[in-house]
C-alpha positions in Angstrom: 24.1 5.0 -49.8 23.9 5.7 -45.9 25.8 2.1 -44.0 22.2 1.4 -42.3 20.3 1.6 -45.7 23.0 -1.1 -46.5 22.4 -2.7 -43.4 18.6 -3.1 -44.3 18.9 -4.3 -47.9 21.8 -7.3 -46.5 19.0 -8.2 -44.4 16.4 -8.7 -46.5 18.5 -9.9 -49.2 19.7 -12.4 -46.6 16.4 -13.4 -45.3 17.1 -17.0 -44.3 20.7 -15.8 -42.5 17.9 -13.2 -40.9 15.2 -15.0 -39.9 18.1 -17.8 -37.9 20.3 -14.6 -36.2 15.9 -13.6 -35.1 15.5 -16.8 -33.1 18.8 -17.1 -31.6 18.5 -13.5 -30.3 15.2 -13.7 -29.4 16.1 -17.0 -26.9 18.5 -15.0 -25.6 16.9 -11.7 -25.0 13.8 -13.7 -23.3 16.7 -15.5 -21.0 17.8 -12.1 -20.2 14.7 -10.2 -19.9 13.2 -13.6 -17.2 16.8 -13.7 -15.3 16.2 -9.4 -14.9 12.6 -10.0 -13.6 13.4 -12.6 -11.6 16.7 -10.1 -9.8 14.6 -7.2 -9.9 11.6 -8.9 -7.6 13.9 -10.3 -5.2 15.3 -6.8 -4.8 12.1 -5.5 -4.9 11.0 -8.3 -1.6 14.1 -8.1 0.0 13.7 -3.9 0.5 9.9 -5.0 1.5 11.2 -7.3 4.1 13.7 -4.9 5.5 10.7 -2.2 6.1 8.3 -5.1 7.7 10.7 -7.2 9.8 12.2 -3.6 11.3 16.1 -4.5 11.9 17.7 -2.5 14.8 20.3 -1.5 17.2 19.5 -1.5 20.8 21.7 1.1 22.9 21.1 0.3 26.9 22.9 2.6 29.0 25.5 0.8 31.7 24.7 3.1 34.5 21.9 4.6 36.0 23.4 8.2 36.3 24.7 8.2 32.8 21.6 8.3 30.5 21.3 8.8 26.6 20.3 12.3 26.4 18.2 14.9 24.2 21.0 15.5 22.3 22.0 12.1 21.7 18.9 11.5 20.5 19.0 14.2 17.8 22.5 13.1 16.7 21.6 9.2 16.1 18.0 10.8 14.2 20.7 12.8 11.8 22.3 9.5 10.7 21.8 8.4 7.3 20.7 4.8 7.8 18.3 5.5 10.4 14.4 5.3 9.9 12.8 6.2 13.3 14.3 6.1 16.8 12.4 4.6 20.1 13.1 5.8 23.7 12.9 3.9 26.3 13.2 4.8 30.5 11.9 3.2 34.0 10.9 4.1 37.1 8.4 3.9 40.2 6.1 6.3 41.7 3.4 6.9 43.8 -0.2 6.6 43.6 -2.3 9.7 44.2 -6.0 9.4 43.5 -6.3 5.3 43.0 -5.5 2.4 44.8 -2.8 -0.3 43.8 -3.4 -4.3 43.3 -0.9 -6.0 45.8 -1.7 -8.9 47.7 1.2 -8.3 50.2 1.3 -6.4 53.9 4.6 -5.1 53.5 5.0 -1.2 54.8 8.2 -1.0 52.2 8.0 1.8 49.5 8.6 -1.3 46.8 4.7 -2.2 47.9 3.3 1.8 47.7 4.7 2.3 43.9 3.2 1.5 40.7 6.7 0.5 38.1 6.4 3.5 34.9 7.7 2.4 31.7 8.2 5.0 28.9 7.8 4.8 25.5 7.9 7.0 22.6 6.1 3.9 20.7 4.6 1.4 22.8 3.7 -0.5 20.0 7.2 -1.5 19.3 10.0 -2.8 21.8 8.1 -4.0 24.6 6.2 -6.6 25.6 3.1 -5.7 23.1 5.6 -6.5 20.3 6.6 -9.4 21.8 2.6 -10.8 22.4 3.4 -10.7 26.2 0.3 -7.9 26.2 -2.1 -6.9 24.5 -4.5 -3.9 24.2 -7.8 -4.5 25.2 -9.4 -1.1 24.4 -8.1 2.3 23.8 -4.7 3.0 21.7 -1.5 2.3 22.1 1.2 5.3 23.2 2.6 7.0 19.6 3.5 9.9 17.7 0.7 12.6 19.1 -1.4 10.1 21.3 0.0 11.0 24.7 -1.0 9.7 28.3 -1.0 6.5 29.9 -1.9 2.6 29.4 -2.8 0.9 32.4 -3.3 -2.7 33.5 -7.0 -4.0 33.0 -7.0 -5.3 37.1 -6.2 -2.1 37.9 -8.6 -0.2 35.7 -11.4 -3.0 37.4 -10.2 -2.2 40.9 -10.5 1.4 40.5 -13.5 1.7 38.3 -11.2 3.2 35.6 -11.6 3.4 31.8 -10.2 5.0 29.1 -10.5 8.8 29.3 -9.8 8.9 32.6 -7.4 11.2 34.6 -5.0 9.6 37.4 -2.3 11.1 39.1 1.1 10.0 39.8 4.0 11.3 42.8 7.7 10.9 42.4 9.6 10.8 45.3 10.2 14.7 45.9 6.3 15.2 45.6 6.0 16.7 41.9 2.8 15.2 40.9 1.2 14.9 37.8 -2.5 14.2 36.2 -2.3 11.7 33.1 -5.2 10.8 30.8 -5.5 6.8 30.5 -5.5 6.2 26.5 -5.2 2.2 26.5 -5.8 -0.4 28.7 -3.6 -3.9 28.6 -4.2 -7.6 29.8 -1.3 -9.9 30.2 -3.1 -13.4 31.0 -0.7 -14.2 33.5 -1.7 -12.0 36.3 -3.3 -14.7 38.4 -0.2 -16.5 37.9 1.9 -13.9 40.2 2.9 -15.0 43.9 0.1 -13.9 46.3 2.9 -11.8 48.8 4.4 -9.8 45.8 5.4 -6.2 46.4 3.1 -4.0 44.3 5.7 -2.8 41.9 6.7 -5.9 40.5 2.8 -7.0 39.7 1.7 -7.0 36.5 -1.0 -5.3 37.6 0.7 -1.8 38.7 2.7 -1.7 35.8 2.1 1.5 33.8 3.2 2.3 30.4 3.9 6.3 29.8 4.8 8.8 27.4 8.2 9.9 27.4 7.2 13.7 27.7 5.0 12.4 30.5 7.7 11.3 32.1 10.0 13.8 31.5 7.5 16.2 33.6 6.9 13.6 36.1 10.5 13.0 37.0 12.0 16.6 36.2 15.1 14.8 34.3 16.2 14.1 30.5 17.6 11.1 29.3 17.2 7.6 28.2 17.6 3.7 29.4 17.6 2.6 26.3 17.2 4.0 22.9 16.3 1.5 19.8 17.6 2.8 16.3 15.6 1.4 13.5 17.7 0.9 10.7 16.4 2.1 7.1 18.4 -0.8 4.9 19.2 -4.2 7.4 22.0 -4.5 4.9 23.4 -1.6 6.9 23.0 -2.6 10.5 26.5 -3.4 10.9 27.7 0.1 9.7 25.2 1.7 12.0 26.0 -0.5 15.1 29.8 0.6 14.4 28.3 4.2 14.5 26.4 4.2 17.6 29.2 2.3 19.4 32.1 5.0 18.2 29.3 7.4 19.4 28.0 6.0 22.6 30.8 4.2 23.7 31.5 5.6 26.9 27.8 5.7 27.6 26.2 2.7 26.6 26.6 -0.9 24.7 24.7 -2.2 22.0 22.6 -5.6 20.9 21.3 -6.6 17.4 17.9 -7.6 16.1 17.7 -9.0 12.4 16.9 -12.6 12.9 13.9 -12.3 11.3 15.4 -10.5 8.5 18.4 -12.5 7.7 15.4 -15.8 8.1 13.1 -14.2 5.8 15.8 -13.1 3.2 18.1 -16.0 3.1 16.0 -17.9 0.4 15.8 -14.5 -1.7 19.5 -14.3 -1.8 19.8 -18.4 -2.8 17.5 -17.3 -5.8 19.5 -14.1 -6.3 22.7 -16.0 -6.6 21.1 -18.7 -9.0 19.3 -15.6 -10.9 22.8 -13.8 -11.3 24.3 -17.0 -12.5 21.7 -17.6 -15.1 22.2 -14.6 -16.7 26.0 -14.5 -16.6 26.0 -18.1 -18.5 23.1 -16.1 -20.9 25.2 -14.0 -21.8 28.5 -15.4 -21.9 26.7 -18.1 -24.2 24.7 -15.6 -26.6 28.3 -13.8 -27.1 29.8 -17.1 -28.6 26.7 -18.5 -30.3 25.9 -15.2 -32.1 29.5 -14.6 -32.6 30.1 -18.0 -34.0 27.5 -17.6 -36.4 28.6 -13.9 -37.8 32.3 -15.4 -38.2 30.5 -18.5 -40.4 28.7 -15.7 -42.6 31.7 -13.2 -42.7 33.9 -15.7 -44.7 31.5 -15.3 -47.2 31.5 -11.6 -47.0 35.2 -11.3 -46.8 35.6 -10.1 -50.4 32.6 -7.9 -50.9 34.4 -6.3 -47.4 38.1 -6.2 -49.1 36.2 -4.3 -52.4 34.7 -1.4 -49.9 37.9 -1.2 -48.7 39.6 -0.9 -51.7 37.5 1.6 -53.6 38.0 3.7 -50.5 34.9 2.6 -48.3 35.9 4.0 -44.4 36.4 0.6 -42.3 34.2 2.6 -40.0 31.5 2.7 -42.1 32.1 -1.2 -43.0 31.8 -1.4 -39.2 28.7 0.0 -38.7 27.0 -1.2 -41.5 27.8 -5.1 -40.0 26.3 -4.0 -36.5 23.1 -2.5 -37.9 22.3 -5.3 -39.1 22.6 -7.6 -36.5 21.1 -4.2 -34.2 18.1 -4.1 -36.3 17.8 -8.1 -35.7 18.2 -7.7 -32.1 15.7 -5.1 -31.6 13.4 -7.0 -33.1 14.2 -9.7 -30.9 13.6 -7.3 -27.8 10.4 -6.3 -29.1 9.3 -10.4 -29.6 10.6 -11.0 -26.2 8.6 -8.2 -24.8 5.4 -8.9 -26.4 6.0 -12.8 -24.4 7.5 -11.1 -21.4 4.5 -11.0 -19.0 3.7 -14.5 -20.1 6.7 -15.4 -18.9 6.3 -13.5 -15.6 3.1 -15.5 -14.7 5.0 -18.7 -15.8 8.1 -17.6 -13.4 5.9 -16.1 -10.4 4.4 -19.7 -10.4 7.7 -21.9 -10.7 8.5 -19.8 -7.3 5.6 -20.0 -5.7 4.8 -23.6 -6.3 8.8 -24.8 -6.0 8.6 -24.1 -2.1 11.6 -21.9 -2.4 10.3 -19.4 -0.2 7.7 -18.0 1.6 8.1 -14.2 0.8 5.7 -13.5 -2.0 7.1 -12.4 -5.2 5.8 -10.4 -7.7 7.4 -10.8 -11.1 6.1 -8.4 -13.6 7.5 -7.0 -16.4 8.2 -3.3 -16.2 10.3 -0.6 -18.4 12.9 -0.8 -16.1 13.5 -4.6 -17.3 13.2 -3.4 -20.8 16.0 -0.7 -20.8 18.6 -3.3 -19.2 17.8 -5.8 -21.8 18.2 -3.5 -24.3 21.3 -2.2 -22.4 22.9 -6.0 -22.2 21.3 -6.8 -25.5 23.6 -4.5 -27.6 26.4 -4.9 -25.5 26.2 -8.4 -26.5 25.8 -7.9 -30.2 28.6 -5.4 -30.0 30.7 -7.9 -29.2 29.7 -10.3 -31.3 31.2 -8.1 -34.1 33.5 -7.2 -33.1 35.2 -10.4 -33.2 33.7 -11.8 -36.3 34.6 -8.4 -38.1 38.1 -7.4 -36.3 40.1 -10.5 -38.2 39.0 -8.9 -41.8 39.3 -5.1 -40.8 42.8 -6.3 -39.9 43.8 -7.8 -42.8 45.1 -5.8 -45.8 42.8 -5.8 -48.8 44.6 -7.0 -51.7 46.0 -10.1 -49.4 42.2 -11.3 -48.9 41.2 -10.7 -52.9 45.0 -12.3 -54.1 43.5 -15.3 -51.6 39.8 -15.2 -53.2 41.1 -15.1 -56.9 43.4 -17.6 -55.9 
């Protein structure tokens, strides 16, 4: 007879012995199978967290003359951690077909220039992101959208709206025509000294693409270049990067406040999680092996007769862990069949605890499932292995001379 046909016989000839080893396992596997949720959302929030508070490295050049470049660029785009990349430049020009806010007489060229700011995304890294401005009408400067976002004073004191073609002049004449695709209020331009030179006013400030401004100004290169990092749990590596890189060139700030705010509670219930289940299983290994040593004693001379009559202590082996294997499966399948009770009953211990803010979303997925049953058997494995290994190491006849004894 096959050692799991065995197996299956002990077990229901042992149906008390069966039906105990069922509810101890089944505790445990549910302990297991919560404690994996519970890691496997905080994983799941934490990665969600990392794409939604954006962590990055800011790269500002420290001189004028020495800009990030094209190629630079292209370099930092190739690095593993990085998600997207933002360029950032500045500079003035001249007005060509409209007519500048200023409240100042002053004949200097700092009161005839509008200030041009460059963006490959407006919408991040500048003062949008940062609710200094916001978009009153039109889009914001991205991807294909091209052209120009102008102040809303300006657009009123030139009868401007989006749509709209205005030109611009640098300083060696090169002029060109840009299409106005947003337009911006501050709230604080009334706020502005009255005898301020035009290209320091709210007002005259003009956000650009960086293409745009690339033609404009006849040069490459960038003030500052932020690199969005794909995993915040990286940023460090990639700062180390872009500073081994960009080192002669340029220095580099951090932004993962938010991040390392938002996260901190998920990594306090990660740590309790993780200790949960090293405790569930460290205890299921001794209560499980405990209670096969108790019922091996009584099976220590049926084991010492297979033995004898030439029964493989393989085969002995195997036919001890199928039956607490079939047990345990069982187990899974009744800790399953509660698991997404349990996941409502978890989802609201965290929600109504206070312990964070991040919403988590426990559910119980086939993921969860294979490590249980992954941990699961490891467990039982063990758990024969040291109620079994004292008998399969002692010689036969010495246990029956001690039984008939």
């Amino acid at each position: 007879m096959a050692f799991y046909q065995l197996a299956f016989r002990y077990l229901k000839r042992k149906k008390a012995k069966t039906v105990l080893l069922f509810f101890v396992l089944l505790i445990v596997s549910s302990m297991i199978l919560s404690t994996n949720m519970i890691l496997r959302a905080t994983a799941d929030s934490k990665t969600a967290i990392g794409e939604k508070t954006k962590a990055k490295v800011v790269m500002g050049i420290l001189k004028e003359d020495d800009r990030i470049t094209l190629d630079d660029v292209e370099w930092i785009k190739d690095l593993e951690e990085v998600s997207t990349v933002n360029c950032l430049a500045k500079n003035d020009a001249f007005p060509v077909n409209f007519q500048l806010v200023t409240g100042s007489d002053s004949t200097e060229a700092s009161n005839q220039k509008v200030s041009l700011l460059s963006y490959d995304n407006l919408e991040n890294d500048s003062g949008f992101s940062e609710g200094v401005y916001r978009l009153v009408s039109g889009s914001y400067i991205a991807g294909d959208i091209k052209g120009i976002v102008i102040n809303s004073y300006l657009a009123d004191a030139n009868q401007l709206k989006s749509g709209d073609l205005i030109e611009l002049e640098n300083t060696n004449g090169k002029r060109v025509s840009l299409e106005i695709v947003g337009i911006f209020l501050s709230g604080n331009e009334s706020r502005q000294p009255e005898g301020m030179d035009s290209v320091n006013r709210i007002e005259n400030q003009i956000f650009i693409d960086n293409s745009s401004y690339s033609d404009l100004f006849e040069t490459e290169g960038y003030a500052k270049v932020a690199v969005y990092c794909k995993n915040p749990e990286q940023l460090s590596l990639l700062e180390e990067e872009l500073n081994k890189y960009l080192s002669d060139k340029a220095d580099s700030t951090t932004s993962d406040t938010l991040y390392q705010q938002m996260s901190l509670p998920l990594e306090q219930i990660t740590r309790a999680a993780k200790l949960m289940l090293a405790l569930t299983l460290l205890a299921g290994t001794v209560i499980v092996s405990l209670l096969l040593c108790m019922w091996m004693r009584t099976r220590q001379k049926e084991t010492a007769i297979f033995i004898s009559v030439g029964k493989s202590k393989a085969s002995i082996f195997l036919q001890i862990f199928m039956e607490s294997f079939f047990v345990f499966a069982f187990a899974v399948l009744g800790s399953c069949c509660f698991g997404n009770f349990m996941a409502g009953i978890l989802q609201g211990f965290l929600t109504e605890s206070g312990t964070t803010d991040i919403s988590l979303e426990v559910l119980l997925q086939f993921k969860d499932v294979g490590i249980l049953a992954g941990l699961g058997s490891l467990l039982v494995l063990a758990a024969v292995i040291v109620s079994l290994l004292p008998i399969l190491r002692t010689n036969p006849k010495e246990t029956l001379s001690k039984m008939e004894g």
